[in-house]
TORKOL-4160 file (C-alpha; in steps of 0.2 Angstrom, whole numbers, padded with zeros to 4 digits, m for minus):
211
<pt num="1" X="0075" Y="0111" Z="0068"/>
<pt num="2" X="0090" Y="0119" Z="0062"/>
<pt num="3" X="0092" Y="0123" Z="0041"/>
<pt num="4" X="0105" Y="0110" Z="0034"/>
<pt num="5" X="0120" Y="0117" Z="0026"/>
<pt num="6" X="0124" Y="0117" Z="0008"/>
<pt num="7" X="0127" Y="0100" Z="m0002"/>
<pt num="8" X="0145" Y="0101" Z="m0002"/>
<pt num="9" X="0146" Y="0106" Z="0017"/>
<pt num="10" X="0133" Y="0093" Z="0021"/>
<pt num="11" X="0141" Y="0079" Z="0010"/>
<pt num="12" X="0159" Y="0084" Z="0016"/>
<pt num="13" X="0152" Y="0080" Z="0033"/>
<pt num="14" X="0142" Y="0061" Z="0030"/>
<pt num="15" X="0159" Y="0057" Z="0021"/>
<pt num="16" X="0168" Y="0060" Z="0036"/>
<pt num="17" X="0158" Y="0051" Z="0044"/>
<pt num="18" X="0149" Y="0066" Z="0055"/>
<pt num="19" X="0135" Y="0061" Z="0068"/>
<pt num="20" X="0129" Y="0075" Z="0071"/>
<pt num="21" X="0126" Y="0079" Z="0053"/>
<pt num="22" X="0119" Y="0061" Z="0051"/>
<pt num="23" X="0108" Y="0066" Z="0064"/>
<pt num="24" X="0101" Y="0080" Z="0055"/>
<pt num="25" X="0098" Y="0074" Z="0038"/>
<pt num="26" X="0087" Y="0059" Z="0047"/>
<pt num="27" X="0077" Y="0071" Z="0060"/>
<pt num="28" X="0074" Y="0082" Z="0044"/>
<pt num="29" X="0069" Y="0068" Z="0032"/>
<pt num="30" X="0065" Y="0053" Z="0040"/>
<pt num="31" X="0045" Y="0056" Z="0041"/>
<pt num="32" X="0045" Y="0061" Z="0022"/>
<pt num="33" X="0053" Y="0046" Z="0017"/>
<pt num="34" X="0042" Y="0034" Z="0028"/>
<pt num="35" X="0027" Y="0043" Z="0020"/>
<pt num="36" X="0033" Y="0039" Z="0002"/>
<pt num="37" X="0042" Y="0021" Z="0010"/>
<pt num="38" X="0022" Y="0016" Z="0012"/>
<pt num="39" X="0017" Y="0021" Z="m0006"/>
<pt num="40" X="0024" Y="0006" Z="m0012"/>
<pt num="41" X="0022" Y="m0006" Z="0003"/>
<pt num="42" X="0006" Y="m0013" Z="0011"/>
<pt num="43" X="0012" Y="m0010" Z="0030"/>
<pt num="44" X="0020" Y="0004" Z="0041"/>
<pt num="45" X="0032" Y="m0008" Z="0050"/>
<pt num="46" X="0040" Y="m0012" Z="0031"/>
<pt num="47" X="0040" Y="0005" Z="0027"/>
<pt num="48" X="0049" Y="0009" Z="0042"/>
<pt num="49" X="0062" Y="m0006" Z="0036"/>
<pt num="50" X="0062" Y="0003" Z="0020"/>
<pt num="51" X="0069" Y="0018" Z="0029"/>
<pt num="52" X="0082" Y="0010" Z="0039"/>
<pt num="53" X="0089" Y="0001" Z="0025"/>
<pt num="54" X="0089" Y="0017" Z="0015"/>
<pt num="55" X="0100" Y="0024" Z="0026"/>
<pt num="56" X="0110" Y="0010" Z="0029"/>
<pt num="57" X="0111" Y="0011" Z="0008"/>
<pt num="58" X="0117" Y="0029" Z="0010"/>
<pt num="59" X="0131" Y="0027" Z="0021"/>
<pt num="60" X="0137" Y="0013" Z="0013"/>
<pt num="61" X="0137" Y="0025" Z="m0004"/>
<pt num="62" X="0140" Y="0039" Z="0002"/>
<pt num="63" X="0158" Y="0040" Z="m0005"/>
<pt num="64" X="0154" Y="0037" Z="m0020"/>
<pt num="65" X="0142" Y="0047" Z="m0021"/>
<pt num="66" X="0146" Y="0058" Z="m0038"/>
<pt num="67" X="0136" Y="0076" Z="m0034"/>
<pt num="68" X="0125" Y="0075" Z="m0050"/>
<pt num="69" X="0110" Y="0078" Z="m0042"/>
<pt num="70" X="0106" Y="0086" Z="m0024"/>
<pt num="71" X="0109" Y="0073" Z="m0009"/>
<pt num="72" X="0092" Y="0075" Z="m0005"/>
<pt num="73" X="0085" Y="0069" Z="m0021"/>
<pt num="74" X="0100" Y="0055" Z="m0021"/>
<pt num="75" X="0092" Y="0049" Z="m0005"/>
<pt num="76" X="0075" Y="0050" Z="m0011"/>
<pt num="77" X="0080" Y="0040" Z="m0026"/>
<pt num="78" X="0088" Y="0025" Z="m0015"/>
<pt num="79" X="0072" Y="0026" Z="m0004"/>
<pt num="80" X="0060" Y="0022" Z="m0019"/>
<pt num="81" X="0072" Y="0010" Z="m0029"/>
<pt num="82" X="0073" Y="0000" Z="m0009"/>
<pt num="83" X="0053" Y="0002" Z="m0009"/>
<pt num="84" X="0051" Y="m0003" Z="m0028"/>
<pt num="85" X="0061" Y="m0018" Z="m0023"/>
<pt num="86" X="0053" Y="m0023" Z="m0007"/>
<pt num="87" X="0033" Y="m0018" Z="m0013"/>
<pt num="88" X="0039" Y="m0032" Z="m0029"/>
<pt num="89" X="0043" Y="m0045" Z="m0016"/>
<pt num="90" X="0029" Y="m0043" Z="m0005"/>
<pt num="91" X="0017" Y="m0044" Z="m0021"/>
<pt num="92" X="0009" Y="m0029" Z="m0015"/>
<pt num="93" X="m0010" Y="m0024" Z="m0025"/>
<pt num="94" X="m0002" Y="m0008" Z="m0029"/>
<pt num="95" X="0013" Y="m0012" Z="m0038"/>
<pt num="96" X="0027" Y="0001" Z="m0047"/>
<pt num="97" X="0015" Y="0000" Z="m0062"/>
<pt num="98" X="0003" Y="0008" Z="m0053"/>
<pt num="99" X="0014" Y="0023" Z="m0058"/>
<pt num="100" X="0008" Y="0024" Z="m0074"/>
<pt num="101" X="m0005" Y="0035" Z="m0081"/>
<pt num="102" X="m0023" Y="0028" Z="m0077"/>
<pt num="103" X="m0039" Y="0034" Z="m0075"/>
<pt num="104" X="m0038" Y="0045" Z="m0062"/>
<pt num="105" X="m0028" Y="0057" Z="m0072"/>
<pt num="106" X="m0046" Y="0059" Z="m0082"/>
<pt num="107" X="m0062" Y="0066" Z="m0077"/>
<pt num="108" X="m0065" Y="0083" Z="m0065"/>
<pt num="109" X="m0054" Y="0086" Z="m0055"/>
<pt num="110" X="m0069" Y="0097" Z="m0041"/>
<pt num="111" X="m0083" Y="0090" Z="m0040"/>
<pt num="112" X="m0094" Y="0100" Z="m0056"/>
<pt num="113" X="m0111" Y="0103" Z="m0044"/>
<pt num="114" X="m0099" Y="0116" Z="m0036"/>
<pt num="115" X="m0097" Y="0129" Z="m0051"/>
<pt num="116" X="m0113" Y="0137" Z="m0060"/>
<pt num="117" X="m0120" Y="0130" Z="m0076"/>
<pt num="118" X="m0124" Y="0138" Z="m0092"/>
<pt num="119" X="m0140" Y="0147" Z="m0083"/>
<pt num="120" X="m0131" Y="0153" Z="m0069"/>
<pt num="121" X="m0123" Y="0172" Z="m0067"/>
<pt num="122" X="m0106" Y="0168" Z="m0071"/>
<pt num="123" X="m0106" Y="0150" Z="m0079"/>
<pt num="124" X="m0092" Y="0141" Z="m0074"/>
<pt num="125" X="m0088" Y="0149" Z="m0058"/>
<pt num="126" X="m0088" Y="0144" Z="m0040"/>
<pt num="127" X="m0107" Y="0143" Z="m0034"/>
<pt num="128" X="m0099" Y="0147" Z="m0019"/>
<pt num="129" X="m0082" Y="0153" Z="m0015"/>
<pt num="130" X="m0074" Y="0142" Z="m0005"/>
<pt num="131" X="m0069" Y="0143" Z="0011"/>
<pt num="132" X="m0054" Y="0151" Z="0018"/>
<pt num="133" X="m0039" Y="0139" Z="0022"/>
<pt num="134" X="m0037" Y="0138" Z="0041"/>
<pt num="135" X="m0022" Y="0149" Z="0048"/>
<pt num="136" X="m0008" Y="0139" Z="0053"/>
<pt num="137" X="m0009" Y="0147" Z="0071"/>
<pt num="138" X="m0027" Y="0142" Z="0076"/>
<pt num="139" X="m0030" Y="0126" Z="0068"/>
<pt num="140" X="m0019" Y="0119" Z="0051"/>
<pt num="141" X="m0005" Y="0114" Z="0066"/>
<pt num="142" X="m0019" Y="0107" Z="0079"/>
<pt num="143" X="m0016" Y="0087" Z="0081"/>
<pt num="144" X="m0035" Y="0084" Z="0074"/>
<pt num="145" X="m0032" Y="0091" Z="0058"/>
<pt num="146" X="m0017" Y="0083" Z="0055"/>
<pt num="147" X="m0020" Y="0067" Z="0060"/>
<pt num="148" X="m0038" Y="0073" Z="0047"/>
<pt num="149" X="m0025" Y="0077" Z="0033"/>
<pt num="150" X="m0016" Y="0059" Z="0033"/>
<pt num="151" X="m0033" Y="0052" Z="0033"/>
<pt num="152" X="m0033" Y="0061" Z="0015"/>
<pt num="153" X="m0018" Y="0057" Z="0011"/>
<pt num="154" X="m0018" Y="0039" Z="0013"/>
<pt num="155" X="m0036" Y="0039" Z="0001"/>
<pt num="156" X="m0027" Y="0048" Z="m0013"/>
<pt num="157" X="m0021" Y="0036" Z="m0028"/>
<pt num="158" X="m0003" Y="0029" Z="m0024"/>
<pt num="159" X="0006" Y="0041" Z="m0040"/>
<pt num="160" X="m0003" Y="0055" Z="m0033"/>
<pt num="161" X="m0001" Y="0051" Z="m0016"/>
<pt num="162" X="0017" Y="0049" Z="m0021"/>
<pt num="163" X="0019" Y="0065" Z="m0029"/>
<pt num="164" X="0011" Y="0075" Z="m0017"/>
<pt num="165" X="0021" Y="0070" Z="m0003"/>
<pt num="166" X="0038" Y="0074" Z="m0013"/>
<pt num="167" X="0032" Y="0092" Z="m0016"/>
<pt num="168" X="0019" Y="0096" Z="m0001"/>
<pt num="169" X="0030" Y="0087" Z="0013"/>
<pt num="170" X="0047" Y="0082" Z="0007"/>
<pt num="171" X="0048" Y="0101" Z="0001"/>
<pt num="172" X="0054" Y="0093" Z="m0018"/>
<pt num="173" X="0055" Y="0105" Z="m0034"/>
<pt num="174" X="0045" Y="0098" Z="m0048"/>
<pt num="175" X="0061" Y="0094" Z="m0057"/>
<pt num="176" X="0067" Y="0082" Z="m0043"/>
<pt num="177" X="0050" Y="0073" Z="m0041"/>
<pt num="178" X="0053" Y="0069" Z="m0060"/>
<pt num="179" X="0069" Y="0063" Z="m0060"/>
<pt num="180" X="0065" Y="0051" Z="m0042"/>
<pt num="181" X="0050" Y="0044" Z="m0051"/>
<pt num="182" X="0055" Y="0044" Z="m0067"/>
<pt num="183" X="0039" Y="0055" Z="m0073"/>
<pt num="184" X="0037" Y="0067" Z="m0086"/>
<pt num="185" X="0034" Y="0087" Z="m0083"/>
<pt num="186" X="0017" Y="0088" Z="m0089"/>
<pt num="187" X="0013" Y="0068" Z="m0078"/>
<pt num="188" X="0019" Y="0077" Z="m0062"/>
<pt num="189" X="0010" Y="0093" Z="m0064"/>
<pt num="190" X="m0005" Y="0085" Z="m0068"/>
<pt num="191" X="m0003" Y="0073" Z="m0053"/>
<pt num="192" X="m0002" Y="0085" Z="m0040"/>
<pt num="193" X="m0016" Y="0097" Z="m0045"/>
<pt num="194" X="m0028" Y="0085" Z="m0045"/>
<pt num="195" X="m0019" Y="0075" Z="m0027"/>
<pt num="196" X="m0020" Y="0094" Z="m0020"/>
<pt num="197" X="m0038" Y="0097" Z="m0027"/>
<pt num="198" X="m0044" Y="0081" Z="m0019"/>
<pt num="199" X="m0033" Y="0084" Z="m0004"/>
<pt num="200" X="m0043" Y="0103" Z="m0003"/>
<pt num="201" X="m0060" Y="0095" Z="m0006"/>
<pt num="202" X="m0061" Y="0082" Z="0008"/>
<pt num="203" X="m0054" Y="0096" Z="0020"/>
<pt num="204" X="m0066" Y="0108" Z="0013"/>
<pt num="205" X="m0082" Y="0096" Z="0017"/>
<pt num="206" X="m0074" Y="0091" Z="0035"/>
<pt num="207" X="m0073" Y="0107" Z="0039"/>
<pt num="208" X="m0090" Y="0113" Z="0033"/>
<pt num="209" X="m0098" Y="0097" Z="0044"/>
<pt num="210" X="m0085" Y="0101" Z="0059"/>
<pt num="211" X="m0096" Y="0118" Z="0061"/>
């Protein structure tokens, strides 16, 4: 998939009402924003809506649109405002409140049997290291594992399952995931540490009882 241009080329181009570039932007974002879509709603098919009217949202706006964040984290903003709003109706168990700090923001974030105790050689350190991360030639790419990793994914908590997927997927700098939420620096660093810990935990054991 081709890089997309700068803001101000790509935003000349959805304001001139540019298929191609249309094009692009969904190709590039679409799965991102379907992932997130489904943090706050209880089905994929309402996630896809959540997309679709998304979009449908940013051509409507798209002239109006006033450049003082990056389009991608304009779009971004729409698609969880269009979720928050949809999740409400639905009366989902997960609602917007979820993302507020809870208990999963407390507590280890690995599980402690894993590093030594006061007896051991080095107290506080790995037991044993962990295990390489798979290559993404030979097995991170592989259909088994990725279909494995959304497995994870879908366990994590929905605020870290939310971060995570801004950062990790949707490839959003920590100052973007604050503003689309509407989190705090230090909420969002904490958030994804302990979504990518868990994440690196479960794929650690799956690997180590896959042989």
């Amino acid at each position: 998939m081709r890089k997309l241009p700068p803001d101000d080329e790509l935003l000349a181009a959805l304001r001139a009402g540019d298929g191609a570039a249309f094009a692009e932007v969904l190709d590039a974002w679409s799965s991102s924003m379907l992932r997130l879509a489904r943090t706050f709603v209880s089905t994929h098919a309402t996630a896809e809506e959540v997309v679709q009217d998304t979009w449908l949202a940013v051509v409507q706006g798209v002239g109006g649109f006033e450049g003082r964040s990056s389009v991608k984290t304009w779009v971004y903003r729409i698609l969880v405002n269009t979720a928050k709003k949809r999740g409400a109706r639905e009366k989902r168990s997960v609602p917007w409140t979820s993302l507020l700090p809870g208990d999963e923001d407390h507590g280890p974030t690995v599980d402690p049997s894993r590093f030594q105790g006061p007896g051991g050689a080095y107290p506080g350190h790995w037991r044993e290291a962990p295990e390489a991360w798979p290559s993404p030639e030979n097995t991170a790419l592989a259909l088994e594992i990725r279909e494995v990793l959304t497995g994870f994914l879908d366990e994590l908590p929905a605020r870290q399952r939310a971060v995570l997927s801004l950062r990790d997927i949707a490839d959003h700098t920590a100052e973007e995931v604050c503003e689309i939420l509407r989190i705090s620096a230090a909420n969002q660093r904490v958030l994804l540490h302990r979504a990518r810990a868990a994440v690196r935990e479960r794929l650690a054991g799956y690997l180590e009882a896959a042989g």
